[in-house]
LOFIBA-458463 format. One line per 8 residues: their letters; for each residue z, y, x of C-alpha. Coordinates in nm, 2 decimals. Example, Ala and Ser with C-alpha at 12.3 -4.5 7.8 and 13.67 -1.06 7.14 Angstrom:
2
AS> 0.78,-0.45,1.23 ~ 0.71,-0.11,1.37
This chain:
274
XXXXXXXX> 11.47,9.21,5.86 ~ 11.50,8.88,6.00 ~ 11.72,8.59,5.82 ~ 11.96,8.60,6.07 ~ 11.98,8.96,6.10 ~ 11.99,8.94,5.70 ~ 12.27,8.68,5.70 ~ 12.52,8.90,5.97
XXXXXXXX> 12.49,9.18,5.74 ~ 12.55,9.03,5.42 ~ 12.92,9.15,5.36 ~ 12.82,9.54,5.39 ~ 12.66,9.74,5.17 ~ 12.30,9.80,5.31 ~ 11.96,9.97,5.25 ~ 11.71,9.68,5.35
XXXXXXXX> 11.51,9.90,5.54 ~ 11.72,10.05,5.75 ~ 11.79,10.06,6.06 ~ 12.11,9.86,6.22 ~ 12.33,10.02,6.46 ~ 12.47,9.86,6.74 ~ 12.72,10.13,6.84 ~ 13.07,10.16,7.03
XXXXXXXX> 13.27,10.26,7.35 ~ 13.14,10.14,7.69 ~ 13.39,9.90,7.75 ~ 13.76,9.84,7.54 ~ 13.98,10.10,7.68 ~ 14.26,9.99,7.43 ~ 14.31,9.85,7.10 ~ 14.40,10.21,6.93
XXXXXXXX> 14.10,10.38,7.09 ~ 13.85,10.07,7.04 ~ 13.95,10.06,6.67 ~ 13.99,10.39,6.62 ~ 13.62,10.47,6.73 ~ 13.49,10.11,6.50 ~ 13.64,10.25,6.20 ~ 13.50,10.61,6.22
XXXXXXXX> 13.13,10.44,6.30 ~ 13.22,10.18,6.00 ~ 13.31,10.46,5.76 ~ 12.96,10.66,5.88 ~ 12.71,10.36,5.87 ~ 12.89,10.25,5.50 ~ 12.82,10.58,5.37 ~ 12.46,10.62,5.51
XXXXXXXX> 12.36,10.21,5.39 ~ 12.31,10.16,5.78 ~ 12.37,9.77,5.91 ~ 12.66,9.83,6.16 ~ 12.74,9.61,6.46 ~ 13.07,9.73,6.64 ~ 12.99,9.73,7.05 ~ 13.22,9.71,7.33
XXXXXXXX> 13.23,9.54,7.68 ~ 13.54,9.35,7.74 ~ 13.48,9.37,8.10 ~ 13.27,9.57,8.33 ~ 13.11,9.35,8.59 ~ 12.83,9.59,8.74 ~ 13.02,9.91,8.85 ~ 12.86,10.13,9.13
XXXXXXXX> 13.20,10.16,9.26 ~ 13.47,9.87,9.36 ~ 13.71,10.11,9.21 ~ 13.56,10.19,8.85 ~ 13.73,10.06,8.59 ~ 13.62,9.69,8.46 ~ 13.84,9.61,8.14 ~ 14.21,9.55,8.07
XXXXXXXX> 14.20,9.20,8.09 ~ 13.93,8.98,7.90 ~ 14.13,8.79,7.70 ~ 14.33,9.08,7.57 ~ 14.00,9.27,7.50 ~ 13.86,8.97,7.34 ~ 14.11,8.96,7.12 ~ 14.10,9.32,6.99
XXXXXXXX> 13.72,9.28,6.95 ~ 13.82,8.95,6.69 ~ 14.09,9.21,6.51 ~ 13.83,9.45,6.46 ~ 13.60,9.17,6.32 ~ 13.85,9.05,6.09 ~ 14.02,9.37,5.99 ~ 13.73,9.58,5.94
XXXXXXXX> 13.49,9.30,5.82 ~ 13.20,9.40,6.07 ~ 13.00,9.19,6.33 ~ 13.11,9.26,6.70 ~ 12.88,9.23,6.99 ~ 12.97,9.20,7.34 ~ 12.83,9.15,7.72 ~ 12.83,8.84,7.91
XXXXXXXX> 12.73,8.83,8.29 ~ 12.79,8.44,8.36 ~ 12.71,8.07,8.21 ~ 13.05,8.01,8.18 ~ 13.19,8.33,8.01 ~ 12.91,8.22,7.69 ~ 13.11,7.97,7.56 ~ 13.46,8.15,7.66
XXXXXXXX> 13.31,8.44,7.45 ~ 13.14,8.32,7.19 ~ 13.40,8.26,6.94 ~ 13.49,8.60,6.92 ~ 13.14,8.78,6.88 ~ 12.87,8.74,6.63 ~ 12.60,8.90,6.92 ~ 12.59,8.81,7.27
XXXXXXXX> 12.43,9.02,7.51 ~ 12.25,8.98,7.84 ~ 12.27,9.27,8.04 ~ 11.94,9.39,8.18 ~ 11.96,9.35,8.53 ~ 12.06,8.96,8.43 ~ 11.78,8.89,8.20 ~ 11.60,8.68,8.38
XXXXXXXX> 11.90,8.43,8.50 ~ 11.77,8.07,8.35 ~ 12.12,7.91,8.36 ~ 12.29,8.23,8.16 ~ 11.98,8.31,7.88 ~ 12.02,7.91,7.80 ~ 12.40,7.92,7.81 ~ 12.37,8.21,7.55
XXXXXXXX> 12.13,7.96,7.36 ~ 12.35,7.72,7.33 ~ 12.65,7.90,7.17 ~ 12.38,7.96,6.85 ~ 12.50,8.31,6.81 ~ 12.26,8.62,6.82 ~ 12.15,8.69,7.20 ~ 12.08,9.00,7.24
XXXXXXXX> 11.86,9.06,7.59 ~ 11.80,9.39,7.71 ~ 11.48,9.45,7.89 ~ 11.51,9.50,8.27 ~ 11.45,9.80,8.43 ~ 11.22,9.62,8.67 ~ 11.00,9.49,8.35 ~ 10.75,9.55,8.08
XXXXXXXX> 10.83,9.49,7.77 ~ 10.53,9.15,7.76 ~ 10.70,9.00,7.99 ~ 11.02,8.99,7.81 ~ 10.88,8.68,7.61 ~ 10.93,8.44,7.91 ~ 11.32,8.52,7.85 ~ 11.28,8.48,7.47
XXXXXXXX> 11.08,8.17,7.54 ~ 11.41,8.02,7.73 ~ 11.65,8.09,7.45 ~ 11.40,7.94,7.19 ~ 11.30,7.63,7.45 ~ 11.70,7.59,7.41 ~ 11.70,7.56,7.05 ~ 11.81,7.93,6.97
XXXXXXXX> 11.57,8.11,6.76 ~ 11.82,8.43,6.69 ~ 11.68,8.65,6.94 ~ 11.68,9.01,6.95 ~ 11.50,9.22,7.26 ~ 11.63,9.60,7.37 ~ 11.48,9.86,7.54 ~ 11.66,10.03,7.82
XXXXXXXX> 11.43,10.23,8.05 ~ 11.23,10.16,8.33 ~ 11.31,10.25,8.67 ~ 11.16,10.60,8.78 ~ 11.24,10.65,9.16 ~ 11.60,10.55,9.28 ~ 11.80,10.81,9.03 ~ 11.61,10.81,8.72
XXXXXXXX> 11.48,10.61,8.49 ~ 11.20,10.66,8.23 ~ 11.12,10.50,7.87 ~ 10.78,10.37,7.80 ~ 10.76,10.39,7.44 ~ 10.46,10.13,7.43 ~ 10.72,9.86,7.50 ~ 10.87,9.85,7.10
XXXXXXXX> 10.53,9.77,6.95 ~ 10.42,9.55,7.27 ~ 10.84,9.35,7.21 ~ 10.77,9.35,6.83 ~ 10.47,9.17,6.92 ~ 10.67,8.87,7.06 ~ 10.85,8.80,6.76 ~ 11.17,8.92,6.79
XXXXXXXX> 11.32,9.25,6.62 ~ 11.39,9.53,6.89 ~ 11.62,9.76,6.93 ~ 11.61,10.10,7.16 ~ 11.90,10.11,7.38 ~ 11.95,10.50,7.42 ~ 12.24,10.60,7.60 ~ 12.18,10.36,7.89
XXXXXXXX> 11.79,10.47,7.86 ~ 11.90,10.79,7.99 ~ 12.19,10.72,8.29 ~ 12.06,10.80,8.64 ~ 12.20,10.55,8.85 ~ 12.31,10.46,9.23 ~ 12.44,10.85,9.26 ~ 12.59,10.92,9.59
XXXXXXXX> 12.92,11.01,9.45 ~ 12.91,10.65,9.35 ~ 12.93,10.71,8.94 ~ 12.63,10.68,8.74 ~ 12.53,11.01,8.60 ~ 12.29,11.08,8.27 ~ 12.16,11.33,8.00 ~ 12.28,11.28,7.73
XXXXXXXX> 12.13,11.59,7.60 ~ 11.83,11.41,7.51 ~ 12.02,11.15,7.30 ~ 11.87,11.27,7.01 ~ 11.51,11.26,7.13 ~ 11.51,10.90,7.22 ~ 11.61,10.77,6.95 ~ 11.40,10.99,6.70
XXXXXXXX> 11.14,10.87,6.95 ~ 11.23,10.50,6.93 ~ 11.27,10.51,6.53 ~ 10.89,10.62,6.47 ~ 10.79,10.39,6.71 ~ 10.88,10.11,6.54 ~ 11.23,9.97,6.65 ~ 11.42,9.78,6.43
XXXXXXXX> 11.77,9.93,6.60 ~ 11.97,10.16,6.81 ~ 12.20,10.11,7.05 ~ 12.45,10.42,7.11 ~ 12.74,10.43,7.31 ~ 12.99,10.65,7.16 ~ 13.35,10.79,7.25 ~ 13.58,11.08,7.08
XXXXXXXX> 13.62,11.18,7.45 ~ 13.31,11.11,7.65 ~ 13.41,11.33,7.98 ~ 13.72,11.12,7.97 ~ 13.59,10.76,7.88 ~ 13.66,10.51,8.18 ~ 13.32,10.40,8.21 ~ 12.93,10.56,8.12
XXXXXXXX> 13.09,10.88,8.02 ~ 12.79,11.05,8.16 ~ 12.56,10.93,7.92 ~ 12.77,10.88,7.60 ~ 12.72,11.06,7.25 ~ 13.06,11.23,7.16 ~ 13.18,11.00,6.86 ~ 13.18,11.35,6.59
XXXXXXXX> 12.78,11.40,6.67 ~ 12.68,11.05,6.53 ~ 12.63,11.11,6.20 ~ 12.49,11.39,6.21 ~ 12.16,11.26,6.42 ~ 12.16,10.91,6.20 ~ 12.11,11.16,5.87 ~ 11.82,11.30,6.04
XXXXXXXX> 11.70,10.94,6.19 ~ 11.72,10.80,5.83 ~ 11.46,11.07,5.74 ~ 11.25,10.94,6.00 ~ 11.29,10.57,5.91 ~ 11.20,10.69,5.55 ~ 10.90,10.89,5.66 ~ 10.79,10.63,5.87
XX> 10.82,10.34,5.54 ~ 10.63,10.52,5.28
C-alpha cells in the first residue's frame, strides 16, 4: 500500500494486504440515513481488517433528468460528511465537478474525486492538485486505462503525488457499458494504486425514461473479477433501501449484502497473495 494510502488508514485496525473499500450512498440523502449506512459499513470493514473510506456525493451535478434529485444543499451535506469523519473516526471521500468547488470541499474530505466523464478537465485535475488531499480520478468511459497517465501526469506536474486511478466501464453502444479487465494491470502500471468502481461499472445509461438503469445482479462478479485482477480497491455504492434511494438506485448493492460478498472477496485477495 502506498504511504499515503498507509498514512489515511492509520487510526483503524487493518490487515496490510487488504483491500480498502471506498463504499456509501450515492449522494447524502440526510444526516440519519448517511450515518446510519457509514456506521454499518464501519462496523463490517472493522471486523473484516478492511481499510474503509466512507463515500457520498454532496451534490449530484450529472443527472439524466433536470428533475432528479442533486443533494440537500452542499454545505449542509458537507457538514454531515465532517460529523461522520470526526464521530466515526474514518476518512470521507467525495465528488467535485468544478475548480472552484476543490478548495470549497477540501477541508471536509480526506479523498477528492474527479468524476469520469471530467477527467480530462486541465483546470479541475490541477485544482484537485493543489488542495494536497488524495485525488481520486475515475477512468472515462471514453478511455483506456494507458491513457489515464496523461491525467495523473497533471496532478503530479502540480505537485500532488497522492493519486489514485478507478475503473468504471467502457462505453458499449449508447445503453451499456462493458469492463475491460486489462485496464487494472495496464493503471497499476502507471504508478498509482487502482481501485474497480463496480456499481457504476454496471449502470446502463441515457435510458429513455430519463433514469439510468443497471444490473446489479452482477455486483458480485465484478468485483471478484476486479480483486484477482490485481486492484488495490473497490468502490460500492450501497443503501438499506436501493429501490428507494434518490439517485443510482438501479445499480446499488442493498447495504445487508455487503458483508457477505467482502468475506468471500477476502478469500480471493488471500488466494491471490500466497
Amino acid at each position: 500500500m502506498k504511504p499515503f494510502l498507509q498514512s489515511l488508514f492509520q487510526p483503524q485496525s487493518y490487515d496490510p494486504n487488504s483491500f480498502f473499500l471506498l463504499a456509501g450512498p450515492c449522494v447524502v440523502e440526510s444526516e440519519s440515513g448517511a450515518t446510519e449506512i457509514a456506521k454499518h459499513i464501519a462496523g463490517v470493514c472493522q471486523k473484516l481488517g478492511i481499510p474503509y473510506v466512507f463515500k457520498a456525493s454532496y451534490k449530484k451535478a450529472n443527472r439524466t433528468s433536470a428533475t432528479s434529485f442533486t443533494g440537500i444543499g452542499d454545505q449542509d451535506a458537507l457538514e454531515i460528511l465532517k460529523k461522520i469523519k470526526s464521530s466515526l473516526n474514518i476518512p470521507v471521500v467525495s465528488d467535485i465537478h468544478t475548480a472552484e468547488e476543490a478548495d470549497k470541499a477540501a477541508p471536509y474530505l480526506d479523498i477528492l474525486q474527479i468524476p469520469a466523464f471530467l477527467c480530462r478537465q486541465t483546470d479541475l485535475l490541477i485544482a484537485a492538485a493543489k488542495t494536497g488531499k488524495i485525488i481520486n480520478v475515475k477512468k472515462g468511459q471514453f478511455l483506456s486505462g494507458p491513457s489515464m497517465a496523461f491525467a495523473a501526469e497533471k496532478i503530479k506536474l502540480a505537485g500532488n503525488e497522492k493519486v489514485l486511478l478507478t475503473e468504471r466501464g467502457t462505453t458499449f453502444g449508447y445503453q451499456d457499458l462493458v469492463v475491460d479487465f486489462r485496464n487494472i494491470p495496464w493503471m497499476k502500471e502507471i504508478g498509482t494504486p487502482v481501485v474497480m468502481d463496480v456499481t457504476h461499472s454496471l449502470q446502463q445509461p441515457n435510458q429513455t425514461s430519463g433514469v439510468t438503469g443497471g444490473n446489479p445482479q452482477l455486483i458480485g462478479t465484478l468485483a471478484k473479477a476486479a480483486i484477482a485482477t490485481g486492484a488495490d480497491g473497490l468502490f460500492i455504492e450501497t443503501h438499506p433501501d436501493p429501490a428507494n434511494a434518490k439517485s443510482d438506485g438501479a445499480n446499488m448493492l442493498p447495504l445487508d449484502q455487503l458483508e457477505p460478498l467482502l468475506v468471500q472477496l477476502i478469500k480471493i485477495r488471500k488466494a491471490i497473495t500466497i
